[in-house]
C-alpha positions as CSV (number, residue, x, y, z in Angstrom):
1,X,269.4,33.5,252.4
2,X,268.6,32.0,255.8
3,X,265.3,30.7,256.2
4,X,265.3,31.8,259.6
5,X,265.5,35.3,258.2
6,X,262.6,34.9,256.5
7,X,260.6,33.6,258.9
8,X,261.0,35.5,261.6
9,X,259.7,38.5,259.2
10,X,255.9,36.0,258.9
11,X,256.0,35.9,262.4
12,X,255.8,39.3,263.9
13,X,254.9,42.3,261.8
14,X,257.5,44.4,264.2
15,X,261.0,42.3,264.6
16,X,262.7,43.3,267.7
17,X,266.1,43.8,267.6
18,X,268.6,43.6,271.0
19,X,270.0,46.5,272.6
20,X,273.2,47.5,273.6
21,X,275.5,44.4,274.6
22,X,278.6,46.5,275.9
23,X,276.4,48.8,278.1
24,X,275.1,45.7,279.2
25,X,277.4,43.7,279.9
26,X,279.3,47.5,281.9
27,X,276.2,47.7,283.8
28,X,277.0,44.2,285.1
29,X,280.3,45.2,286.3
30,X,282.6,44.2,282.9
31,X,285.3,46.9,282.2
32,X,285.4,47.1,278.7
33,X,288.0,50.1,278.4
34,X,290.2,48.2,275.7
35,X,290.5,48.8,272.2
36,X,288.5,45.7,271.5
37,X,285.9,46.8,273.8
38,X,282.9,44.3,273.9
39,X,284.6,41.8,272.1
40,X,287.2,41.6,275.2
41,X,285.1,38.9,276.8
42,X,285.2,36.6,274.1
43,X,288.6,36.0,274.5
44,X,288.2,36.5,278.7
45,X,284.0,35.6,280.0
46,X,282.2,34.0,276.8
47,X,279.6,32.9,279.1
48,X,279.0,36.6,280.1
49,X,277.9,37.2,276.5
50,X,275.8,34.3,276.7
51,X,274.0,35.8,279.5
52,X,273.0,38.8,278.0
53,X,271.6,36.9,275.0
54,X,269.7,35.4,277.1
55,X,268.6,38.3,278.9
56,X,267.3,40.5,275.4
57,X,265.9,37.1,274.3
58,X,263.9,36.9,277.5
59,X,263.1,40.3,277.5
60,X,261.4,40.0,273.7
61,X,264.2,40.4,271.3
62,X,264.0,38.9,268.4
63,X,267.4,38.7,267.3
64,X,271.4,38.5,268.9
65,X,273.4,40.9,267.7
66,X,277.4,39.2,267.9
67,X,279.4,40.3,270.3
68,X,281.9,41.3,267.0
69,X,281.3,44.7,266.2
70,X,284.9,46.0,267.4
71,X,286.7,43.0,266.9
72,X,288.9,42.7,263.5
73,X,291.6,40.1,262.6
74,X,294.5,43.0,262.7
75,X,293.1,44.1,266.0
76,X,293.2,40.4,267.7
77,X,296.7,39.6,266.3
78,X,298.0,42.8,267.7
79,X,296.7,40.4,271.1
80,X,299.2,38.2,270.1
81,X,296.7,35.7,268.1
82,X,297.6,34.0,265.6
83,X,295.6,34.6,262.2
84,X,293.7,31.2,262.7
85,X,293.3,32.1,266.1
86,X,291.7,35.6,265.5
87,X,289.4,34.1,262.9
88,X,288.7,31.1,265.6
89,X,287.1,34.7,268.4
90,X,285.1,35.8,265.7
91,X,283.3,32.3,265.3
92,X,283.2,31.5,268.7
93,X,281.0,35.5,268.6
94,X,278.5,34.1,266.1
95,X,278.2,30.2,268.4
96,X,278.0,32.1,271.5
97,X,274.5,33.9,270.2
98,X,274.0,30.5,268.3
99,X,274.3,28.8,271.8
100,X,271.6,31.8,273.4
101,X,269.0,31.5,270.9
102,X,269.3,27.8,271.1
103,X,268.5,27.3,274.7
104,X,264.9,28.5,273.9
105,X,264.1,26.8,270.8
106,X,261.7,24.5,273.0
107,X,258.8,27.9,272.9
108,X,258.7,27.9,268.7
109,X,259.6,31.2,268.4
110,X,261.8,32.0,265.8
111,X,264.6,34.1,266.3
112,X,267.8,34.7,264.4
113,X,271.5,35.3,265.1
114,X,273.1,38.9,263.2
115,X,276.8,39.0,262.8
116,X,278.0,42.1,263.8
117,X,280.6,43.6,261.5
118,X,281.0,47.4,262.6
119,X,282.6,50.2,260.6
120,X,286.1,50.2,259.9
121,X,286.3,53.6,262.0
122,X,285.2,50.9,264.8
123,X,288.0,49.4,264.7
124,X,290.1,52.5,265.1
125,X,289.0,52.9,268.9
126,X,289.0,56.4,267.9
127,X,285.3,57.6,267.2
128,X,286.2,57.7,263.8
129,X,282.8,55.5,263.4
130,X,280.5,58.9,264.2
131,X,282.9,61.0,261.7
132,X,284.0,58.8,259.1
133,X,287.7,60.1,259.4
134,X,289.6,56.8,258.6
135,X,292.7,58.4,257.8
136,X,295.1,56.9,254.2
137,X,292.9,53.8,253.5
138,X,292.0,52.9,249.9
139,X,288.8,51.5,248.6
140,X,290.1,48.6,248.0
141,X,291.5,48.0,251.6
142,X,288.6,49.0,253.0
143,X,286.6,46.3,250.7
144,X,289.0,43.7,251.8
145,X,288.9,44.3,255.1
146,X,284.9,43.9,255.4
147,X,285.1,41.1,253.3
148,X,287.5,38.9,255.3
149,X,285.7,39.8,258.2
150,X,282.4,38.9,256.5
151,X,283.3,35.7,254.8
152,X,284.3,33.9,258.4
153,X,281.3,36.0,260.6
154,X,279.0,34.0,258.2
155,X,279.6,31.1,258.9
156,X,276.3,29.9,261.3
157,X,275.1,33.5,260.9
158,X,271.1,34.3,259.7
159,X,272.3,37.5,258.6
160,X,275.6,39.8,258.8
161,X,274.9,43.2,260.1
162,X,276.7,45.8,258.4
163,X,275.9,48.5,261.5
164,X,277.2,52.2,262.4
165,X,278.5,53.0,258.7
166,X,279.1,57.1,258.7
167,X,280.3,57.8,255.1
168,X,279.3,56.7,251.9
169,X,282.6,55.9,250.7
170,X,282.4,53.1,253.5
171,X,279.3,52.1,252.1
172,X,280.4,51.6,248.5
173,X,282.7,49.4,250.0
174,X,280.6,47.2,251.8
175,X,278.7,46.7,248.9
176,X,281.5,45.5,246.6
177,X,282.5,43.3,249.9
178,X,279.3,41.4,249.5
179,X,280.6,40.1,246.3
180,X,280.1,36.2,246.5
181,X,278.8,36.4,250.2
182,X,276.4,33.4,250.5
183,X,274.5,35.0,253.6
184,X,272.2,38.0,253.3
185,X,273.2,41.5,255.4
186,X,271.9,44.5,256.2
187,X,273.6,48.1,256.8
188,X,273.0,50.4,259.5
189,X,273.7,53.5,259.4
190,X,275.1,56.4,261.6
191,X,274.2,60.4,261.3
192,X,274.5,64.1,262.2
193,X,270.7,64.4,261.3
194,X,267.6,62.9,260.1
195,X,269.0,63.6,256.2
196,X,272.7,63.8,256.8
197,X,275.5,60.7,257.4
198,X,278.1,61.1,260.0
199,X,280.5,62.3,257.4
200,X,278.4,65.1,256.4
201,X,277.3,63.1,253.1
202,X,273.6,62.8,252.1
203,X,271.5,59.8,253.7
204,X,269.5,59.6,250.3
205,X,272.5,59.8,247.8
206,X,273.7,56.5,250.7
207,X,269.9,55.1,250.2
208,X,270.1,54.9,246.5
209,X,273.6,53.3,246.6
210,X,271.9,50.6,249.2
211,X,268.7,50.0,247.0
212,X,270.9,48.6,243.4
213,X,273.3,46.6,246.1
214,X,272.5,42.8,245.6
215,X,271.9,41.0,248.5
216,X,270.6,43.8,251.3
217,X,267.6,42.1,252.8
218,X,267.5,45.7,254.8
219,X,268.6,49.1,255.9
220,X,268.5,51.7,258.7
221,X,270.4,53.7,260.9
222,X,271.9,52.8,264.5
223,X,273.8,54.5,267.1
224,X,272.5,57.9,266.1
225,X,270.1,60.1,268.4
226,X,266.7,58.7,268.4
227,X,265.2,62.0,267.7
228,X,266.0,61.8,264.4
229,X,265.3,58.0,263.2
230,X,261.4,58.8,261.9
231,X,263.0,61.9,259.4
232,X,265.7,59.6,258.4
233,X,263.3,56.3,257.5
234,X,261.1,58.9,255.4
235,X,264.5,59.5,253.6
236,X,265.0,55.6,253.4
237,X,261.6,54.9,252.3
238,X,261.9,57.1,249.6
239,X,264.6,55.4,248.3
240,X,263.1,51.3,248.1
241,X,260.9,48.8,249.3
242,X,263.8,47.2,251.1
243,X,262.2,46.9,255.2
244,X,263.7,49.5,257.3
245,X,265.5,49.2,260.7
246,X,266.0,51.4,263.6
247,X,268.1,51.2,266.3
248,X,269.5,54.1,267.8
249,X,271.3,54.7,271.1
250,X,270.0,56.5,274.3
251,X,269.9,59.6,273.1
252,X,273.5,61.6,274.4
253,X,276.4,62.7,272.1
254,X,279.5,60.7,272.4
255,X,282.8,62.3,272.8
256,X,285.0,60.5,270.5
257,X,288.3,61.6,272.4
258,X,287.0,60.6,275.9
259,X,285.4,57.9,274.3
260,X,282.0,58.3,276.5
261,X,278.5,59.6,276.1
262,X,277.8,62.8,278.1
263,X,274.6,62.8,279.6
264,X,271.9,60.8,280.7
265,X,269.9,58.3,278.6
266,X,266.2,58.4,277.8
267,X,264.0,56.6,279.5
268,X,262.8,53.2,278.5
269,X,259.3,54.6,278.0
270,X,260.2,57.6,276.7
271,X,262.1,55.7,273.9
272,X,259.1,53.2,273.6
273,X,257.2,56.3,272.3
274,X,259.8,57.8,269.5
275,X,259.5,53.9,268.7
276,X,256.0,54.2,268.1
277,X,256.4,57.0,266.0
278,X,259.0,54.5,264.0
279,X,257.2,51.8,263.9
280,X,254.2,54.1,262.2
281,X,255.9,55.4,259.6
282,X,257.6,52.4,258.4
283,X,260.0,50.7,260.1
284,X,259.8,46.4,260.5
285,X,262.7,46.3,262.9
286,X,263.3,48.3,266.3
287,X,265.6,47.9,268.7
288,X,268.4,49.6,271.0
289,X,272.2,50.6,270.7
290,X,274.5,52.4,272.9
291,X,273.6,53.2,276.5
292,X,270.4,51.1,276.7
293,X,270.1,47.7,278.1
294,X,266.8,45.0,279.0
295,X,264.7,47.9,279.9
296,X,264.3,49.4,276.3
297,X,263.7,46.3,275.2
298,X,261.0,45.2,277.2
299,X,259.5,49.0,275.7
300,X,259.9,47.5,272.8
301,X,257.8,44.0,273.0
302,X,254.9,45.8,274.8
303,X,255.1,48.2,271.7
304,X,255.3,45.8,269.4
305,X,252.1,43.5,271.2
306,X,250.0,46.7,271.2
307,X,250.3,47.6,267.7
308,X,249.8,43.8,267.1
309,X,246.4,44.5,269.1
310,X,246.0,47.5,266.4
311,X,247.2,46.4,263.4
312,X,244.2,47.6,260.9
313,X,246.0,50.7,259.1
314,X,249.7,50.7,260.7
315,X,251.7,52.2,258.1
316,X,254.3,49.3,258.4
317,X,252.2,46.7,256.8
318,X,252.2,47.8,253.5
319,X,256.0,46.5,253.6
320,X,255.7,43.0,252.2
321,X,259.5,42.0,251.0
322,X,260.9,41.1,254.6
323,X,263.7,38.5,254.1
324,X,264.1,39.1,250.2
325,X,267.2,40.4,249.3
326,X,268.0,43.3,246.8
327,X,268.3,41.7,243.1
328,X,271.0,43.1,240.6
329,X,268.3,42.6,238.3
330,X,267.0,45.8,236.8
């Protein structure tokens, strides 16, 4: 485990996570209509990543999410890269966030870089990530394929983020993935409701699978509607001590086929106060997905220093295993 991971969980008692890089980086222009969506710039503009880093950090964040979520080795060699050059991308994702949190080391803050490796479904550029429908892949190739991923994200990472898993079948993979991982992860998942995955499968049956796994230092849901992120951390709660994480998008359905959201996102403020609502019933990390951007986080951080102004009786506190992974002890 990272010490930076551990850390930064003494430091705040509400860790605030980034928001959504790709809307980001569209709102600045960026045409990210390509299968490896985000990711695109690391090949094309790195330094446009870097900016947004920058930009969440500045705003309050206490973490860079990687510009990696939709990029996979298959999915960069069909670019024409060769394997060492596909695995070179995803490095340069984790330096590039390395590179952002290092330019404001000088204020003492701690803050911590989170590899993004998104659901398999991801990958698909299909919306298979908010229905779980991968089509004829086995358990085993769905292991490897998170594992290889993993194994070079690590390297210079604090933690691997495991984020919009919809099925529990993807879950039981990622867990058997984290098989001789050195760094710590968490997994984020996506839903249909507060107690239901994307696939239709129960969030707590998915809960219990994540509380045995070794080496989960948390666990959440992201990308969902936020409406229903306090139901599903009661569900979560229920399950372990491991800290919980929110970070759910803007609050519109995405049509898979179209691949877009319909409709308008909530307003920063108005997501600051389902946040609030978060943050009381549990959760030690908030932050932002799809179809957010600087706004929400700034929400965030003035949440976050107002319940630091409060803190006597916040639910949250009782939480007290930030940054210590599960055990496969019994």
């Amino acid at each position: 485990m990272t010490d930076a991971w551990r850390r930064l969980g003494e430091q705040t008692s509400l860790v605030v996570l980034d928001g959504g890089l790709a809307s980001e980086l569209a709102r600045r222009g960026h045409d990210l209509d390509d299968p490896l969506w985000s990711a695109r710039l690391l090949l094309d503009d790195p330094d446009a990543i870097v900016r947004v880093h920058l930009d969440f950090f500045r705003a309050g964040a206490d973490v860079a999410t990687t510009a990696s979520y939709q990029a996979s080795l298959g999915g960069l060699r069909a670019r024409g890269l060769s394997e060492s050059a596909a695995a070179q991308v995803l490095r340069t994702a984790v330096r590039l966030a390395a590179r952002a949190r290092d330019r404001l080391a000088a204020d003492g803050r701690v803050r911590v870089v989170a590899a993004s490796a998104g659901s398999y479904g991801a990958t698909l550029a299909n919306g298979a990530e908010y229905t779980g429908d991968f089509g004829p892949i086995t358990h085993a190739e769905l292991a490897a394929f998170h594992r290889e991923r993993a194994q070079i994200l690590e390297d210079g990472a604090d933690v691997i983020a495991f984020e919009t898993i919809p099925s529990l079948r993807e879950i039981e993979a990622i867990v058997d993935a984290m098989a001789g991982l050195a760094t710590p992860a968490w997994v984020s998942m996506t839903l249909r409701d507060a107690r239901t995955l994307a696939s239709g499968e129960p969030l707590a049956r998915a809960a219990e699978v994540l509380a045995a796994a070794p080496g989960i230092v948390a666990v959440g849901v992201n990308c969902c509607a936020p409406w229903h992120v306090e139901g599903a951390l009661a569900v979560l709660g229920r399950a372990s001590a491991t800290p919980r994480l929110a970070y759910p998008n803007g609050g519109e359905p995405y049509d898979g086929r179209a691949r877009r959201f319909v409709g308008a996102p909530l307003r920063a403020d108005a997501f600051a106060d389902l946040a609030r609502r978060c943050a009381l019933a549990g959760a030690r990390g908030l932050g932002a997905c799809c179809r957010t951007g600087i706004g929400h986080i700034v929400a965030l951080d003035r949440l976050r220093r107002a319940l630091d102004r409060d803190r006597a009786g916040v639910a949250y506190t009782r939480v007290d295993r930030w940054g210590s992974p599960n055990s496969s002890s019994p």
